[in-house]
TIMARMAR-730636 format. One record per residue (C-alpha): residue number from 1; x, y, z; residue in one letter. Coordinates in steps of 0.2 Angstrom, whole numbers. Layout:
<r n="NUM" x="X" y="Y" z="Z" res="A"/>
...
# end
This chain:
<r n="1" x="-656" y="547" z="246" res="X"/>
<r n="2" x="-643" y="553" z="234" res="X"/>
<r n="3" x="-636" y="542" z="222" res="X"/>
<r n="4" x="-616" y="539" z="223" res="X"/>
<r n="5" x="-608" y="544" z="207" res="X"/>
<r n="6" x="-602" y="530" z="195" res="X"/>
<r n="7" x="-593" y="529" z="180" res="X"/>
<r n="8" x="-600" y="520" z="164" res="X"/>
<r n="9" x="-587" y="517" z="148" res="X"/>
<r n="10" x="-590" y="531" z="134" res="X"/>
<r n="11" x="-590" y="529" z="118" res="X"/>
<r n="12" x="-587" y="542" z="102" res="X"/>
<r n="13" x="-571" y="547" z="106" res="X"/>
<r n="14" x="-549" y="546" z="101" res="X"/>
<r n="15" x="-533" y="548" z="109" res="X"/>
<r n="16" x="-523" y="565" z="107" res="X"/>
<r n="17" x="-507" y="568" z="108" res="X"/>
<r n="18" x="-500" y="572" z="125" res="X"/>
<r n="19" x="-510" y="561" z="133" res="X"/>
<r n="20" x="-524" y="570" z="131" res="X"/>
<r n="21" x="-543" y="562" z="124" res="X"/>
<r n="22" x="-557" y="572" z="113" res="X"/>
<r n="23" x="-574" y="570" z="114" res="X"/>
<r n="24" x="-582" y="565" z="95" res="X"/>
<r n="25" x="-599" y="564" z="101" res="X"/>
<r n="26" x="-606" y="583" z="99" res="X"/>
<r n="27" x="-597" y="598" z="87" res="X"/>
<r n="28" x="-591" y="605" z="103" res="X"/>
<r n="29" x="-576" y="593" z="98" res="X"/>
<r n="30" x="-569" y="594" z="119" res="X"/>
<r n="31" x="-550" y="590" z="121" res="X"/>
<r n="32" x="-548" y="584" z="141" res="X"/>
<r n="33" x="-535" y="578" z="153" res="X"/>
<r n="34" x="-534" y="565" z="165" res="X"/>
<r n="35" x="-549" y="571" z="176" res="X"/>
<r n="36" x="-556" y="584" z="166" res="X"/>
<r n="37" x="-575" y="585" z="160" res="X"/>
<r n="38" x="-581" y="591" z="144" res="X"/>
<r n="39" x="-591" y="607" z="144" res="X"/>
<r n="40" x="-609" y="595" z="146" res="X"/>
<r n="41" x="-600" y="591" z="164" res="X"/>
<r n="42" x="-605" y="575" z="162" res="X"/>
<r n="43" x="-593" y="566" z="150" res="X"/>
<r n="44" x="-575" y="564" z="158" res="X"/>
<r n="45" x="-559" y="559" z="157" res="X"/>
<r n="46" x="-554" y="543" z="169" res="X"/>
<r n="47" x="-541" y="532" z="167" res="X"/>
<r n="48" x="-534" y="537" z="151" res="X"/>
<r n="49" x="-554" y="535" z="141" res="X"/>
<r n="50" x="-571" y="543" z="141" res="X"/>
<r n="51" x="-582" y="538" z="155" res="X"/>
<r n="52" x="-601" y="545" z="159" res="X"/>
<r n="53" x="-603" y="550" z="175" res="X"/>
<r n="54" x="-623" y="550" z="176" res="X"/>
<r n="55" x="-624" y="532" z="168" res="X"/>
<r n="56" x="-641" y="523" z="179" res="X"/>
<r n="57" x="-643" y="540" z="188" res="X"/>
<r n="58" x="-659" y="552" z="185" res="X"/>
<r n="59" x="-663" y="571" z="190" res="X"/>
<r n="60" x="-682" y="560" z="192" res="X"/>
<r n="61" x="-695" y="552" z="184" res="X"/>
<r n="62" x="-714" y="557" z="178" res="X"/>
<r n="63" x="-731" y="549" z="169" res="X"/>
<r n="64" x="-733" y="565" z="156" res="X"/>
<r n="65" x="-747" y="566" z="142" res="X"/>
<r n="66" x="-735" y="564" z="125" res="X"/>
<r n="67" x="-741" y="584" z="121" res="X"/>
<r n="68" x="-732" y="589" z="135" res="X"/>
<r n="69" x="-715" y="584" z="123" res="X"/>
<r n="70" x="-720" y="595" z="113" res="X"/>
<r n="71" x="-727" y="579" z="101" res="X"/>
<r n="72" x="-746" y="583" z="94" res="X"/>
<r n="73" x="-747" y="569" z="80" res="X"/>
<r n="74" x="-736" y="554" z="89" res="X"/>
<r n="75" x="-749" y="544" z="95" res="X"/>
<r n="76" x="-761" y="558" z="102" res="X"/>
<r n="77" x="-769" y="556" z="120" res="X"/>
<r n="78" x="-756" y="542" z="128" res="X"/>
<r n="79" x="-745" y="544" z="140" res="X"/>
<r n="80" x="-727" y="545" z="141" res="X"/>
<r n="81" x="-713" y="542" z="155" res="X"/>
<r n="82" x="-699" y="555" z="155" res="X"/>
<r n="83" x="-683" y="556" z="164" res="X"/>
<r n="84" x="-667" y="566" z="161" res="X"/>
<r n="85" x="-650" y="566" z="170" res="X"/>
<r n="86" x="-638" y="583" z="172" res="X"/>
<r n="87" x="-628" y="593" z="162" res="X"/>
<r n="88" x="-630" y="600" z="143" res="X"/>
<r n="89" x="-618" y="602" z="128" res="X"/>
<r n="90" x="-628" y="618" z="124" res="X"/>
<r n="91" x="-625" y="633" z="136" res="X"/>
<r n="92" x="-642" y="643" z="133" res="X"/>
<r n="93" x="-643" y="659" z="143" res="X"/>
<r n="94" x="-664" y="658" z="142" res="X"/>
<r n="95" x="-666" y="639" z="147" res="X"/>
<r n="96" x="-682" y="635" z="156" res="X"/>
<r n="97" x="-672" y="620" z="164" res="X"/>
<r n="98" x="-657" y="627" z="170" res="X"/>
<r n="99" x="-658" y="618" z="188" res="X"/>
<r n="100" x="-655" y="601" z="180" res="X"/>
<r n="101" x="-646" y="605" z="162" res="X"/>
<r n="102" x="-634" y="618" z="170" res="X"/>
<r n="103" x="-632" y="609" z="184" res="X"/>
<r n="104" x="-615" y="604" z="191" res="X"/>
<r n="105" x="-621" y="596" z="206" res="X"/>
<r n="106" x="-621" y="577" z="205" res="X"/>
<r n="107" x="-634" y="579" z="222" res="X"/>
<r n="108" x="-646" y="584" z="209" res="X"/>
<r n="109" x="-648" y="564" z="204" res="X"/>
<r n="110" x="-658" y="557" z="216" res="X"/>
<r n="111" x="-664" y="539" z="207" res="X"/>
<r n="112" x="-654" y="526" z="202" res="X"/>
<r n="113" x="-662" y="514" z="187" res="X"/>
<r n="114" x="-655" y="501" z="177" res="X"/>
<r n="115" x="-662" y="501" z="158" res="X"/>
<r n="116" x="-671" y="488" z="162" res="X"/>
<r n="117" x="-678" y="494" z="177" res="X"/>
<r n="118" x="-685" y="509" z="169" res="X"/>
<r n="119" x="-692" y="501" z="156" res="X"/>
<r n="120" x="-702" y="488" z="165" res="X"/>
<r n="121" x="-709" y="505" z="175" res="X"/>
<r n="122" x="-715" y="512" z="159" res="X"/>
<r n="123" x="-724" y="496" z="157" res="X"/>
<r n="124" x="-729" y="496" z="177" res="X"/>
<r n="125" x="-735" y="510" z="175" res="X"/>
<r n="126" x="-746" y="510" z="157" res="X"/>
<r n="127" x="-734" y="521" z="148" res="X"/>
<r n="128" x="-734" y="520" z="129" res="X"/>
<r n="129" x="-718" y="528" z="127" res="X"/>
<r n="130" x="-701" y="535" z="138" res="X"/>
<r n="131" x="-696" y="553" z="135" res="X"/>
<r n="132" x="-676" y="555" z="137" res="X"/>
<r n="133" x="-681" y="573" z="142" res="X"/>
<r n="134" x="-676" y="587" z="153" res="X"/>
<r n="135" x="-659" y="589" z="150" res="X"/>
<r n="136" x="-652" y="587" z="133" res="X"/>
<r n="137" x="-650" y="564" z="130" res="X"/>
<r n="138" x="-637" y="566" z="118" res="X"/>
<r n="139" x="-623" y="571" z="131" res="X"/>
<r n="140" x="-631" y="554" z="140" res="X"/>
<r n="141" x="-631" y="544" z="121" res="X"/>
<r n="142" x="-626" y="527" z="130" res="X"/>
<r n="143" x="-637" y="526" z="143" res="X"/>
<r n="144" x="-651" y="534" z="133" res="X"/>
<r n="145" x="-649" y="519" z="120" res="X"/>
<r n="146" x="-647" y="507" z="133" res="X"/>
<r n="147" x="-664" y="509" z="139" res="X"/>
<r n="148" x="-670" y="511" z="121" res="X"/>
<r n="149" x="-667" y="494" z="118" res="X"/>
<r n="150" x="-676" y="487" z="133" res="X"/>
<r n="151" x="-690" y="497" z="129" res="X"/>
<r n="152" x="-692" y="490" z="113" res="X"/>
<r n="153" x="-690" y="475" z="119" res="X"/>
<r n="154" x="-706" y="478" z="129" res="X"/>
<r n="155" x="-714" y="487" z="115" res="X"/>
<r n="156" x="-712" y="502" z="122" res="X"/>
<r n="157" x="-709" y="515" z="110" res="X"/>
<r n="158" x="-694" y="529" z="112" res="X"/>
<r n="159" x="-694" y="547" z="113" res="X"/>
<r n="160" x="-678" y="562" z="113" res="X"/>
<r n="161" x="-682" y="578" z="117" res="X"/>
<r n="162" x="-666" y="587" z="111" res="X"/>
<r n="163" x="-657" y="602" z="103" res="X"/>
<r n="164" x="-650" y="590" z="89" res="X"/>
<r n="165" x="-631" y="595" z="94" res="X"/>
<r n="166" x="-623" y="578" z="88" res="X"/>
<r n="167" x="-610" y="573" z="76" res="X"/>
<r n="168" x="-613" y="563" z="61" res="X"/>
<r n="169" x="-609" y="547" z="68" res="X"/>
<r n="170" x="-616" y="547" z="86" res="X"/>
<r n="171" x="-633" y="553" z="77" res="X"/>
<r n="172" x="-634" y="539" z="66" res="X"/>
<r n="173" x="-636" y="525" z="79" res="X"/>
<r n="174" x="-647" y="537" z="92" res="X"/>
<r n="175" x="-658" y="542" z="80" res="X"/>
<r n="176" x="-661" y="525" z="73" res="X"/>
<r n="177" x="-666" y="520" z="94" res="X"/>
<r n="178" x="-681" y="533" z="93" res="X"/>
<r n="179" x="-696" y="532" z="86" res="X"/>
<r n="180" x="-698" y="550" z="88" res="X"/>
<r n="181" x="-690" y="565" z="92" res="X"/>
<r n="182" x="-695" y="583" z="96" res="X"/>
<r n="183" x="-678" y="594" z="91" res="X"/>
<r n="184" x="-679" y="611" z="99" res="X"/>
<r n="185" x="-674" y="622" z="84" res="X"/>
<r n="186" x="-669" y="638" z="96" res="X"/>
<r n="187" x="-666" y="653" z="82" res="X"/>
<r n="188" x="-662" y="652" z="62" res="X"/>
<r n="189" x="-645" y="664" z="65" res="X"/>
<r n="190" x="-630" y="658" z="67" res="X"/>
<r n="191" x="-628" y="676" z="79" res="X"/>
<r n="192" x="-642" y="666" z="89" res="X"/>
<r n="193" x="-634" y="652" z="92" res="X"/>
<r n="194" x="-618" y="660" z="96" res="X"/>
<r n="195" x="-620" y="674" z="108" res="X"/>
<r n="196" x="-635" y="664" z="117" res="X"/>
<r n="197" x="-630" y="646" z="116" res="X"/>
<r n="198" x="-613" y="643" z="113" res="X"/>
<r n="199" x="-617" y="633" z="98" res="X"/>
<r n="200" x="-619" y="635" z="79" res="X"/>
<r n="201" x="-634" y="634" z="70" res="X"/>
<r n="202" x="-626" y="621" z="57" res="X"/>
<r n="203" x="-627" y="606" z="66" res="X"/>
<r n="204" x="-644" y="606" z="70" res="X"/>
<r n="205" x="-650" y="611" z="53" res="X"/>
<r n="206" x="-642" y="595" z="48" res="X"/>
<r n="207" x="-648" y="585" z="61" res="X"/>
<r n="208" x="-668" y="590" z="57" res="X"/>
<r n="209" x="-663" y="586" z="36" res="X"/>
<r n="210" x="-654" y="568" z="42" res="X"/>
<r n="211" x="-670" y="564" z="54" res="X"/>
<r n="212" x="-681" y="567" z="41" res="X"/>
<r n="213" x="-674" y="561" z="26" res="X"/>
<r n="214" x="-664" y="546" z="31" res="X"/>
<r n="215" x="-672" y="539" z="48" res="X"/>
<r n="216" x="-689" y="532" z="52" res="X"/>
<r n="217" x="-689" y="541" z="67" res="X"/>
<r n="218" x="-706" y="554" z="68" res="X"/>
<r n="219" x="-700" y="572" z="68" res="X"/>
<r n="220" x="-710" y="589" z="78" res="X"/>
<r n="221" x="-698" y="603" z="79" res="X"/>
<r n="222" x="-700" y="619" z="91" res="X"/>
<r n="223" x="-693" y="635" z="93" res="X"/>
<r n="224" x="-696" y="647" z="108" res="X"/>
<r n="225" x="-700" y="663" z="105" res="X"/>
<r n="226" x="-691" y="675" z="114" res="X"/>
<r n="227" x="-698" y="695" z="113" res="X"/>
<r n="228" x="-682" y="705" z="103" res="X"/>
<r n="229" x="-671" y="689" z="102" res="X"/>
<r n="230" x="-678" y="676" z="86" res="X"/>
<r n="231" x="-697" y="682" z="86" res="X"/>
<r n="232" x="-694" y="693" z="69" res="X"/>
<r n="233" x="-707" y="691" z="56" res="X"/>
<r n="234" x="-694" y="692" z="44" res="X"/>
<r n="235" x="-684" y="678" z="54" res="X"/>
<r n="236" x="-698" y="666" z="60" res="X"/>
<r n="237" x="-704" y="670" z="38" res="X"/>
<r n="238" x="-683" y="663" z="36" res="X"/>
<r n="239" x="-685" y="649" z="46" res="X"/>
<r n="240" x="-703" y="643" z="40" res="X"/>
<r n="241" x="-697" y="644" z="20" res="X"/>
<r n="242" x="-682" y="632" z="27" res="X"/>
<r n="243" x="-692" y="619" z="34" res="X"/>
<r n="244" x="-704" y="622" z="22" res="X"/>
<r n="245" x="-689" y="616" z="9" res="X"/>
<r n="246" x="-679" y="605" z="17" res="X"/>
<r n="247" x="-692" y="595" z="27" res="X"/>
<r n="248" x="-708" y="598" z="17" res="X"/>
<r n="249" x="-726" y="605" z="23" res="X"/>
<r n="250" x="-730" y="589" z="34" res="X"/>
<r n="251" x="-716" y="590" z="48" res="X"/>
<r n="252" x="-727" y="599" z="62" res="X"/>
<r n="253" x="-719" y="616" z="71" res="X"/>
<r n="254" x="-722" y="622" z="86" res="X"/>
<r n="255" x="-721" y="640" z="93" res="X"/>
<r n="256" x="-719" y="641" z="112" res="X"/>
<r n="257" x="-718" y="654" z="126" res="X"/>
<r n="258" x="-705" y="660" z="134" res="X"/>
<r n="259" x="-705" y="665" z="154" res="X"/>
<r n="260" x="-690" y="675" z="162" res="X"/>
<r n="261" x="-676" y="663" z="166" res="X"/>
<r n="262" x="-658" y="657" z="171" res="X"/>
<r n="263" x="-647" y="672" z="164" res="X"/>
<r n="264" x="-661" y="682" z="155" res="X"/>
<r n="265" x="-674" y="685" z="170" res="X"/>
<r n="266" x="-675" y="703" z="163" res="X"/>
<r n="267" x="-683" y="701" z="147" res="X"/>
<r n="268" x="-705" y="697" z="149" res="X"/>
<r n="269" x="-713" y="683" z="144" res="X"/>
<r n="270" x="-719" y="680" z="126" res="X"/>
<r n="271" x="-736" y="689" z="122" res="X"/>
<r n="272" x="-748" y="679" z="115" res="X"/>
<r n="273" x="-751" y="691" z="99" res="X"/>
<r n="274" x="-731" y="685" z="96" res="X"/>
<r n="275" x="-736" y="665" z="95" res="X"/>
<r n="276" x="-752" y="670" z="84" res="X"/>
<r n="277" x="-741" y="680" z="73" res="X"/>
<r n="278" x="-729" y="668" z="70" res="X"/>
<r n="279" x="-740" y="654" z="67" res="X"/>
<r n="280" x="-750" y="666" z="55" res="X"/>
<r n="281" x="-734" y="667" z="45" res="X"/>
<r n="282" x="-727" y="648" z="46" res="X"/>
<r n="283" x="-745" y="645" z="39" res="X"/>
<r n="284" x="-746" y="656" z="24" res="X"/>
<r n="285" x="-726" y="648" z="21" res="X"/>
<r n="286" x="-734" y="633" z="15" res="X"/>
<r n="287" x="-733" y="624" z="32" res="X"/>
<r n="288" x="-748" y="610" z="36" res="X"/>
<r n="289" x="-746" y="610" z="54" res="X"/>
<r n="290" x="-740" y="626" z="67" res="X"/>
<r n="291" x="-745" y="625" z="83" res="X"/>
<r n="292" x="-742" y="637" z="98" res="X"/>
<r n="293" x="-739" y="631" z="116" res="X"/>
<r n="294" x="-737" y="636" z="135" res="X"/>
<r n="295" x="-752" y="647" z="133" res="X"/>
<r n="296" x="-771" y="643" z="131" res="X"/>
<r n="297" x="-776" y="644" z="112" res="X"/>
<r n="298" x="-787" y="630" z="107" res="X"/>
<r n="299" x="-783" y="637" z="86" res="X"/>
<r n="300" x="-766" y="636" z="87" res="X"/>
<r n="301" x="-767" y="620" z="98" res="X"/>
<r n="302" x="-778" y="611" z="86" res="X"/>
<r n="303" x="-774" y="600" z="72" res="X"/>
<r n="304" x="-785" y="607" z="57" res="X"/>
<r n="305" x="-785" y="596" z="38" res="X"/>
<r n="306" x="-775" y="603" z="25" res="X"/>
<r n="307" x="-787" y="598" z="12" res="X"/>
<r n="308" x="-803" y="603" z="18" res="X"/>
<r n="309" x="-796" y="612" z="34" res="X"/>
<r n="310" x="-809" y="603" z="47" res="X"/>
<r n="311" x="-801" y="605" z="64" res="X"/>
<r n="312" x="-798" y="585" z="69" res="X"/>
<r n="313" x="-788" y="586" z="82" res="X"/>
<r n="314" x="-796" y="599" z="97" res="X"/>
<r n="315" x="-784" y="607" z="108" res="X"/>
<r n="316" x="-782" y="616" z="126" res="X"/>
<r n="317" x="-762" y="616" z="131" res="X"/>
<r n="318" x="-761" y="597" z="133" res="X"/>
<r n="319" x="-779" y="591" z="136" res="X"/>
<r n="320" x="-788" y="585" z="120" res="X"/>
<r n="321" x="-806" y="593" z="120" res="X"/>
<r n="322" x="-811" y="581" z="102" res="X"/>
<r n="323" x="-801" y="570" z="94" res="X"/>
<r n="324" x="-808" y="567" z="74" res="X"/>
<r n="325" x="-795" y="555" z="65" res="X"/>
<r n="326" x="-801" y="538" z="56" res="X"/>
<r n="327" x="-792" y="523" z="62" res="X"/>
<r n="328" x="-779" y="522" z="50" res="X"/>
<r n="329" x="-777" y="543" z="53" res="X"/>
<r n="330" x="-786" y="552" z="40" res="X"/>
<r n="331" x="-799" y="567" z="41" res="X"/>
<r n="332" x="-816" y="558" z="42" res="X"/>
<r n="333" x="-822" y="571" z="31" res="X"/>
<r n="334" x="-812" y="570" z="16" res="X"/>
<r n="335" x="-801" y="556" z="17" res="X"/>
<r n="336" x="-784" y="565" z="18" res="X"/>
<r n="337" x="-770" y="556" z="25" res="X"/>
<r n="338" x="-763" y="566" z="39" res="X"/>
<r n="339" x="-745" y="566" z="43" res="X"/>
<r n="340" x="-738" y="557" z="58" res="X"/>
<r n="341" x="-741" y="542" z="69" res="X"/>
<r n="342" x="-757" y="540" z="75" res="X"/>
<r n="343" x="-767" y="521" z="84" res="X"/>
<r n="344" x="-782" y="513" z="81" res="X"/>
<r n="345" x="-789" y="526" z="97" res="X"/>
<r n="346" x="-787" y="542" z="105" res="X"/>
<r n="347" x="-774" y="537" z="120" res="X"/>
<r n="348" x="-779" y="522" z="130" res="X"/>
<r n="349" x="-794" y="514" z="129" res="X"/>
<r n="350" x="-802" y="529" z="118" res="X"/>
<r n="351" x="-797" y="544" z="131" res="X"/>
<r n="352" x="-784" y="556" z="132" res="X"/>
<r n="353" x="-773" y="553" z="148" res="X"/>
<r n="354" x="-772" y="564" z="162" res="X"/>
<r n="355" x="-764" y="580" z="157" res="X"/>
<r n="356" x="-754" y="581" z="174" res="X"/>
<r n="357" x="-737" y="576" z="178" res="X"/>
<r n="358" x="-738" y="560" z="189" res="X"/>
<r n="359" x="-721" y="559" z="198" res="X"/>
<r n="360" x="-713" y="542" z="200" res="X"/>
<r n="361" x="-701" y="530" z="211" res="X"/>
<r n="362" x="-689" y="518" z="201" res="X"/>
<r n="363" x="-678" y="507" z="209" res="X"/>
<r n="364" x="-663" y="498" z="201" res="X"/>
# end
């Protein structure tokens, strides 16, 4: 049954001249009339103020392992439940979910859940965490944090999957609702960003420097490789030497694949050799931890010791072959502390959790 479309107040946002409102959550800055919605489609103009229109509504919810995010060293093995809503501030010509993030088709939202009700599923359902995933969470801030809060009030741990494209302000108070984020870092060209996304590669540069420096928030970053578009040696070299100074060996990157999509079904999918190139080279920048995904490669999937290099962590896509980290996360071996957030056991009860995606019910 579809789910009616309701209006939730908005924050992050001041009065114009003429009537008009503009949108202070994302650099895209929108400036709307009565009625109007901002470029995400989902923030709108009602009665004189903000509202969010996809408030209590998702595109679905699923039981995922937390590798599927990408996240390989937030609590390895356990599972996660993800949900996402419709719309995106970021207007990607290559995106791999275009049917919810481009949508403009309220249809699309089939579940209705309260913060509270999807929170107690997460329990219900033995998830660690909740992924605000799928489509971008910033554009859905306030019901994102919301459910944040009753999660940890539950002790379940929170989880944005994002592209980072927030303003000062908003990103101060989401960020500080997560216990970890994975922030899709999509080229390292302003040109990118541009021509591709309808963005600029500023913002999000700040965004991975504020998460890392000023927020205890656990930080993965990934980039998609697209063949001709940002898979350069000379640009993937640019964007490792970045991280490599702004965020320090430690903060785990991951290469991904690309597969024909949305408005760039022409171009082929990533060859493997590209994702073992470009990990190659994010290595020799200095980097501890460069993984590849969306292909089989148990290398670049595994998680190796920076000290004495033994491979603790043992990889296929998202199932955990061995998993060889003390209980307070260091390499057996040599005692090095290894970066990121890791239990007292591999997932629950001492074993990885299913790699498939379990779909699941929520009512209010």
């Amino acid at each position: 049954m579809n789910v009616p479309e309701t209006s939730h107040p908005g924050r992050w946002w001041h009065a114009l001249e003429g009537g008009r409102i503009q949108c202070d959550l994302c650099p895209r800055d929108c400036k709307l009339h009565e009625g109007q919605r901002g470029a995400c489609f989902v923030r709108k103009m009602e009665g004189g103020k903000m509202v969010l229109t996809t408030y209590g509504r998702s595109s679905g919810f699923c039981i995922d392992p937390v590798e599927k995010k990408p996240l390989n060293h937030f609590y390895p093995g356990t599972s996660i439940l993800s949900f996402g809503t419709a719309g995106c501030n970021l207007a990607c010509k290559f995106c791999q979910n275009w049917d919810i993030s481009k949508s403009k088709d309220m249809d699309r939202l089939m579940d209705a859940a309260s913060p509270e009700a999807i929170a107690d599923a997460a329990v219900g359902c033995g998830a660690d965490s909740v992924a605000y995933t799928y489509n971008d969470p910033v554009i859905f801030a306030e019901y994102a944090l919301d459910t944040a809060r009753a999660c940890r009030e539950r002790g379940i741990k929170n989880v944005a999957v994002t592209a980072g494209y927030i303003h000062p302000e908003p990103r101060r108070e989401f960020f500080a609702a997560m216990d970890a984020a994975n922030v899709d870092l999509k080229g390292f060209t302003d040109d990118f960003y541009w021509k591709l996304c309808v963005g600029r590669l500023a913002p999000i540069l700040d965004t991975l420097a504020y998460i890392h420096h000023e927020t205890d928030c656990w930080l993965e970053v990934t980039t998609l490789l697209i063949p001709g578009r940002n898979d350069s040696p000379k640009e993937i070299g640019e964007l490792s030497a970045w991280m490599m100074k702004e965020l320090g060996p430690d903060v785990p990157l991951h290469f991904t694949a690309f597969h024909p999509d949305w408005k760039m079904d022409d171009i082929p999918p990533t060859p493997p050799a590209s994702l073992i190139l470009a990990r190659r080279i994010a290595l020799e920048a200095g980097l501890h931890h460069v993984f590849t995904g969306n292909v089989h490669d148990s290398e670049g999937g595994t998680t190796y010791c920076p000290s004495c290099h033994a491979a603790l962590i043992v990889r296929d896509w998202y199932d955990i072959l061995r998993y060889d980290l003390t209980a307070d996360g260091r390499c057996p071996h040599c005692q090095t502390a290894i970066a990121g957030r890791f239990g007292p056991a591999l997932g629950r009860g001492g074993k990885a959790f299913n790699s498939r995606r379990i779909p699941v019910r929520i009512g209010r």
